[in-house]
N, C-alpha and C positions, 0 to 999 in steps of 0.2 A: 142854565143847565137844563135837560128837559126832566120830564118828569121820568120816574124811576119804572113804571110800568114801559114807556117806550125803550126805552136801555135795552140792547142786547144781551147774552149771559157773559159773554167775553168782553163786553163792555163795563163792565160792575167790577166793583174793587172789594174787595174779601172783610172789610166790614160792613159795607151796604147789601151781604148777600142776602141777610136775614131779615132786612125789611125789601129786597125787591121779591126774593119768595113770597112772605106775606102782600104783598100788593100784586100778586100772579093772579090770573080768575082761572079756579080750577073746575068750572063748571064743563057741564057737557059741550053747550056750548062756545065754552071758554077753550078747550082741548080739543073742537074740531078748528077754530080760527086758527090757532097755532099752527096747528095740521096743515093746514090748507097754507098759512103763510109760510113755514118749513118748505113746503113741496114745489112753491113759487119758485123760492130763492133758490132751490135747485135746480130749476129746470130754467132759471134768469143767468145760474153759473155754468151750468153745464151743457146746457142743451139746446138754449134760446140764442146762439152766439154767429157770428159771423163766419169765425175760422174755427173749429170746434177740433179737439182731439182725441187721442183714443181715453181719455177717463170713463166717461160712460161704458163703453164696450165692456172696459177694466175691473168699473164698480155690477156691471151687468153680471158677468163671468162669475165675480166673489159671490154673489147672491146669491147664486143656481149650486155653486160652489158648497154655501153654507147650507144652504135649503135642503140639498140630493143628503148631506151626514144626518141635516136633525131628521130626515125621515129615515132613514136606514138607522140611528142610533140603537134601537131596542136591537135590532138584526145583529148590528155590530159588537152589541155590549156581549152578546148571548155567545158568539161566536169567538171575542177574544177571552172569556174565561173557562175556554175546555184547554185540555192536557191535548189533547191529542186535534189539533186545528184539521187535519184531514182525513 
């Protein structure tokens, strides 16, 4: 079996979560590796492909999507609690 630091999260069974957490390295540069291996295996799923789809486009749009609300948030928040919206 390999070792518990190479395991995936979706690979760990709900009693070994608490020792593959403790065997995590949450160092700086422990959390830029991950970063960087994360960002691999996205662009090895989605981007790096032969016949490629529209996901990317899909997950693009969401992003721009969630991004344009959290910077208008304060605007919006301020605007849905008047009585009289116009």
């Amino acid at each position: 079996m390999a070792d518990k630091t190479e395991l995936r999260l979706s690979e760990v069974k709900l009693g070994g979560l608490g020792r593959w957490i403790s065997s995590c390295n949450f160092s700086p540069g422990g959390i830029g590796r991950a970063i960087v291996r994360g960002r691999e295996r996205y662009f090895n799923k989605y981007i790096n492909v032969r016949k490629t789809n529209v996901a990317p486009v899909g997950q693009f749009v969401a992003m721009v999507i969630i991004m344009s609300y959290v910077w208008r948030y304060k605007g919006e928040k301020h605007h849905r609690l008047r009585k009289h919206h116009w």
